[in-house]
N, C-alpha and C positions, 0 to 999 in steps of 0.2 A: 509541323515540327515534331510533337509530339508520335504522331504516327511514325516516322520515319526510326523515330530516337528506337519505339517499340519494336519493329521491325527488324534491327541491329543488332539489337537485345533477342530478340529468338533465335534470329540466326546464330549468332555468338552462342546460345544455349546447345542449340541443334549441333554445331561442330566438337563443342566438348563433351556432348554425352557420346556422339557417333560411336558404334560401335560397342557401347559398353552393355554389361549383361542386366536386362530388368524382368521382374515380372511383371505379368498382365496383371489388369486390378480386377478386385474381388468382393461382393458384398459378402459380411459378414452375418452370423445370426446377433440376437442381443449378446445370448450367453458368452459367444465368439468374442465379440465385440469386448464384454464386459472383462473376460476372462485375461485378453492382451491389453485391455487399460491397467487392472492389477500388476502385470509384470511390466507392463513399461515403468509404473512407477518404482518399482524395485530395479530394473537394470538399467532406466534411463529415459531408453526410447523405444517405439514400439517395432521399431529394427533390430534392434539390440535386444530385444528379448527375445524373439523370435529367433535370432541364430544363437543365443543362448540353449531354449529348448533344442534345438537340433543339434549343438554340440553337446549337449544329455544327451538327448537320443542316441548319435552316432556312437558315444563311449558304452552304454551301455550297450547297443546291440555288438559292437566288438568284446566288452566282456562277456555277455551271455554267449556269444560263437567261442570263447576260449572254453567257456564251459564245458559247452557242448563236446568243445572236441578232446578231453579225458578221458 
């Protein structure tokens, strides 16, 4: 019963992420590691920090290109 109930339950998983966009997983180093625990705890999760940092990133490297092109 249980097997079956389990069963149900992935497939039902499998058809809702279908399709959707993920990364492959990653080991980290400690510092890596340590470094996205600190921001998780400031933006939440360690999701949300992460595209945190990359929305820095992407504004700044469009400021610096506005720079640039003066």
């Amino acid at each position: 019963m249980n097997r079956e109930k389990q069963r149900k339950n992935e497939q039902a998983y499998r058809q809702r992420n279908a399709g959707r966009p993920r990364l492959p997983g990653t080991y980290l180093t400690d510092e890596e590691n340590s470094l996205l625990k600190d921001m998780a705890a400031i933006c939440g999760t360690q999701k949300k920090a992460i595209f945190a940092g990359l929305e820095l990133l992407r504004d700044k490297l469009k400021k610096d290109n506005l720079a640039d092109s003066d």
